[in-house]
N, C-alpha and C positions, 0 to 999 in steps of 0.2 A: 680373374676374380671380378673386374671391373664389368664383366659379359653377364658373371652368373645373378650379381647384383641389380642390376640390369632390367634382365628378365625377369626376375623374381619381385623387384619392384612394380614393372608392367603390370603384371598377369595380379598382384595384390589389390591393385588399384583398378584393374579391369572386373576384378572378383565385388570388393566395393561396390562400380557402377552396374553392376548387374544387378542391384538390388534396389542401391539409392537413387539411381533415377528414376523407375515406376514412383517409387515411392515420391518421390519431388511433383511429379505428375499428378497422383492420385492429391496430394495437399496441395498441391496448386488450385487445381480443378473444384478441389471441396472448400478452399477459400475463395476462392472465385465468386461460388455458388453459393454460399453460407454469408459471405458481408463479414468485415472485417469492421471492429470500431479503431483502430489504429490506422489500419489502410496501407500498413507494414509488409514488404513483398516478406523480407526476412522469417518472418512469423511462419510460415507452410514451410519455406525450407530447413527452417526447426525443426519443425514437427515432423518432417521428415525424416532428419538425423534424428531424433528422438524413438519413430516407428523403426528405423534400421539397429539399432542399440535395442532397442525391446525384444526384438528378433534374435539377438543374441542371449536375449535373459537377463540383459543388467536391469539392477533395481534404479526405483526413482526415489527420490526424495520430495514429497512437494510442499508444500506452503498455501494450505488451503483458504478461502476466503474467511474476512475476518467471523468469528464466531465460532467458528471450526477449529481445533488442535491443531497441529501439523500431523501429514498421514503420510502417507508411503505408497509406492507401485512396485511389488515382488511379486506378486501372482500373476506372472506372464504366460502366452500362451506356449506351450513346448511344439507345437506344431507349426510355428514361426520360425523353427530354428530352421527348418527344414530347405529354406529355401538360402542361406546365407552358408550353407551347411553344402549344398549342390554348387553354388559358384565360386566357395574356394577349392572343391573338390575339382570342376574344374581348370580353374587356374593352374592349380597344382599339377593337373596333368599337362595342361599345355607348358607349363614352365620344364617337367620333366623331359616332355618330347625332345624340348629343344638343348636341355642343357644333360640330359644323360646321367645324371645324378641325383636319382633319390634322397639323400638325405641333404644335398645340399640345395635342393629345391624345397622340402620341407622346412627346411629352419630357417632361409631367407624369406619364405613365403608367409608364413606363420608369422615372423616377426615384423616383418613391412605392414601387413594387413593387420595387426595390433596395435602398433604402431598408430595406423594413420584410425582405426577404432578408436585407441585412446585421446586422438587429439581431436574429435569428434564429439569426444564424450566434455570433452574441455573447453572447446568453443563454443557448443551448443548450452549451456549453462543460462539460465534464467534466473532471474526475481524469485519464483515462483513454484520451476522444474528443474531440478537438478540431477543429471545421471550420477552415479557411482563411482566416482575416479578411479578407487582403489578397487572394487569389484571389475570394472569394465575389461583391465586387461587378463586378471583369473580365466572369465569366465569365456572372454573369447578366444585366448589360448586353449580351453578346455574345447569349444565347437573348432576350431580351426586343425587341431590337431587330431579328431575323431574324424574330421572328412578327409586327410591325409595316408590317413591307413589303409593298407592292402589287409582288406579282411576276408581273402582267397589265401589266405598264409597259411602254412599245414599249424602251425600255431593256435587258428583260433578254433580249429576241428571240434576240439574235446567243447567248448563253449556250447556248441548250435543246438545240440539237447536240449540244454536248458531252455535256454534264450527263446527258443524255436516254442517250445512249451510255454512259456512264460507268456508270449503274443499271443498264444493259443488263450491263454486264459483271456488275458485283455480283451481278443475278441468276445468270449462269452460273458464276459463284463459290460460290452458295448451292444452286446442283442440285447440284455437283460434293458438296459436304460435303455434300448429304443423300442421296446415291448411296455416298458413304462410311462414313455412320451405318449403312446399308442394312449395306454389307459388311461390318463391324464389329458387329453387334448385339450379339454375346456380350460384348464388351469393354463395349458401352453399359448392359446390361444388368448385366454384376457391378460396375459404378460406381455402378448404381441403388443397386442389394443393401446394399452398403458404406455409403451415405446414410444410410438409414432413417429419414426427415423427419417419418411420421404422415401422417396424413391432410392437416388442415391444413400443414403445414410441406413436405408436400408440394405441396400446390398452390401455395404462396410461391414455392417453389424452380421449379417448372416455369415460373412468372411472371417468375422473377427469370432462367434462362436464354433465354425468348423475348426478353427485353428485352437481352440482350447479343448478339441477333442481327447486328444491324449491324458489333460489334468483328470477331465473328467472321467474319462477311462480306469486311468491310477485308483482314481475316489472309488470308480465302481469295482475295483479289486478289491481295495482297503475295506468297501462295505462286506462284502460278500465275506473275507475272511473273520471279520470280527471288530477291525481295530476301527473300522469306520471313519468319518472325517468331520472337517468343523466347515461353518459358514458363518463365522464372527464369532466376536468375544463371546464366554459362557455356554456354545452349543458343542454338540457332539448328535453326529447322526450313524448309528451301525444297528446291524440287527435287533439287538437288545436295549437300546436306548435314543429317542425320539426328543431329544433337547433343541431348540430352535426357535427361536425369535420373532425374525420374520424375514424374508429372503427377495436378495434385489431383483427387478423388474429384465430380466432376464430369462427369455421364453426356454431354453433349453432348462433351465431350472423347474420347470414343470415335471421335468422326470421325478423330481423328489418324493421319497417314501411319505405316506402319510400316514402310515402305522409302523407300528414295530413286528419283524419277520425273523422269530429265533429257527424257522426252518430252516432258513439259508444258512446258516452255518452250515449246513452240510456239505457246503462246497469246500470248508476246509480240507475234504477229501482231496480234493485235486491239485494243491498242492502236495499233499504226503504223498500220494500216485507219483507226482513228478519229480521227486525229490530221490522216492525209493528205487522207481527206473532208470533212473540217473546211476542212483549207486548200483545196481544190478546191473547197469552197462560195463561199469567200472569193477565190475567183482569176477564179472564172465570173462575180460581181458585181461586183468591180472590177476596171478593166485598167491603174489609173496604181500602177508602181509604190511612190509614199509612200502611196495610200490601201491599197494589199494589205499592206502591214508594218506599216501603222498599223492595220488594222484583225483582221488577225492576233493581234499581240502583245496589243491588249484584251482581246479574247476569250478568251487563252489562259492571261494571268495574273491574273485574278479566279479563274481553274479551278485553277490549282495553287495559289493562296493558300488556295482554301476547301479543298482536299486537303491542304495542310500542315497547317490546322484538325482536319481531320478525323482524319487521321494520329496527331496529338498527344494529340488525345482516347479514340483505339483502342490508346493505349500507357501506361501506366503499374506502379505501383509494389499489387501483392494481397496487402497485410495484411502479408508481413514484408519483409526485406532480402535473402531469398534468391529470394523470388517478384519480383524486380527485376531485369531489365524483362521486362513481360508484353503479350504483342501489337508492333503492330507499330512499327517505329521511323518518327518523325515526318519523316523529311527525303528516308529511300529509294524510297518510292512514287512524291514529287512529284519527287524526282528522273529518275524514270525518264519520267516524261511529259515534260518539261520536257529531256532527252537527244533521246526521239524528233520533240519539237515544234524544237530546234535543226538537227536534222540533216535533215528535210523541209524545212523555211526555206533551211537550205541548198542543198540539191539542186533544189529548188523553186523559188527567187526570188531569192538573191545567185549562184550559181553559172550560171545563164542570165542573170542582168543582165552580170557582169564579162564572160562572152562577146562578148555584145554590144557591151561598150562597147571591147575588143581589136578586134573586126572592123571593129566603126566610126574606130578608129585606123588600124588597114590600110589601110583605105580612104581616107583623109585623105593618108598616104604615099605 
């Protein structure tokens, strides 16, 4: 026991330095170079533990200067998880290698590397920045245990339809916004101007919008279907409605619609396309009615639970109370799948059974 603990501690805290020392690096270097009015080494290795916690998604709390409300940091990038996401995955394999036991290299790994997350989230605590105590272990038990999974398991087969689909849209969500950047350049371009990051702080910044590629992506779903998305308090941007303020100095924000386009709604097409071949995968394999519903509905609601995930995570609160809410909202994407997967079921599988079982009463009379 004393062996498996052991390893699993190692490889947690090996998983850790795989992320938090660039990152120690990268704030060293920009403190370095940027001048410090305190002259505090502490401060970059903050900020460091702070950029490693963001990477996981936990929210901040801040305490902005005076004049200002207190505001928030939940609008993180999802494309950050990615890398904290690959080195417990593999710690978790080297801990496997060595100790032969799957589930017992998952639950000590998982929980050491929480663990030493949440005391991170606890020492790192400022004046000013605060992580999320109570969110930080949720939400890295939630990444920790998603890079853990063998998802080569005949278990997750019936999913890759969808899912497979689903990226499929995302991408054509991501041409459309970069056909839009295209058309938009001038706009992209005086957002750059207005930045003026330096050299360094420029390549941070180009870093730090590839990594909100994903939110952006979600957004450009959420456009294209109908429900649209926000960029601060009182706006709402989707095909039929152009509400909007005015929008932060962020060049990838160039892509933004500057009219309204009730054409694109026509892409709602592409979800009912992949909802109904989903269920016509599921209808050609089974013919007994309780296994078509029963194995429908599995398939269908692991899909909208990790979209309501996803959702949640592509929406929150940027720095103050007027940038609230930003992206898209958590419940109208999964709604909208979860409308079209009801109403194919429908017309699909209860509406030809009840027929049937009327005919078959006629017949009886």
């Amino acid at each position: 026991m004393n062996r498996i603990l052991l390893i699993a501690f190692q490889q947690a805290l090996r998983s850790v330095a795989l992320i938090l020392l660039p990152l120690s690096f990268i704030a060293l270097f920009a403190w370095s170079t940027a001048g410090s009015a305190t002259g505090n080494t502490s401060d970059p290795i903050r900020a460091a533990i702070w950029m490693w916690l963001g990477s996981h998604l936990v929210p901040f709390k801040l305490s902005l200067a005076s004049g200002f409300s207190s505001g928030a940091l939940s609008y993180l990038p999802i494309g950050a998880a990615i890398f904290p996401w690959l080195a417990i995955r593999s710690g978790f394999r080297r801990a496997n290698e060595f100790l032969e036991n799957p589930r017992g290299a998952r639950t000590f790994v998982v929980f050491f590397y929480t663990a030493l997350a949440t005391v991170g989230a606890v020492l790192s605590q400022s004046t000013n920045i605060k992580p999320n105590i109570f969110l930080t272990p949720l939400f890295v038990v939630f990444i920790a245990l998603s890079a853990t999974i063998n998802y080569q398991a005949e278990s997750f087969q019936r999913f890759k339809f969808l899912f497979h689909s689903f990226i499929a849209l995302v991408g054509v969500a991501t041409l459309i916004i970069g056909i839009s950047l295209i058309m938009h350049f001038e706009i992209v371009k005086s957002l750059a101007i207005v930045i003026q990051p330096g050299i360094m702080g420029g390549v941070l910044f180009t870093i730090l919008q590839l990594l909100y590629l994903p939110n952006i992506a979600l957004a450009g779903v959420s456009y294209l279907l109908g429900s649209g998305f926000s960029l601060g308090l009182g706006t709402l941007i989707s095909p039929l409605t152009l509400d909007i303020n005015s929008i932060p100095a962020i060049p990838i924000l160039g892509a933004l619609p500057t009219a309204k386009h009730p054409l694109l709604l026509l892409t709602l097409l592409i979800p009912i396309l992949i909802v109904a071949l989903n269920q016509l995968k599921t209808f050609t394999k089974y013919r007994e009615f309780n296994l078509r519903q029963k194995e429908t509905l599995v398939t269908v609601f692991p899909f909208i639970l990790i979209l309501v995930l996803f959702s949640y995570f592509a929406s929150g609160t940027l720095l103050t109370q007027d940038m609230k809410p930003v992206g898209i909202s958590w419940w109208k994407l999964p709604a909208i799948f979860g409308a079209i997967q009801f109403i194919t079921l429908l017309f699909g599988l209860y509406l030809p059974k009840l027929v049937k079982a009327i005919k078959a009463r006629k017949s009886e009379i």
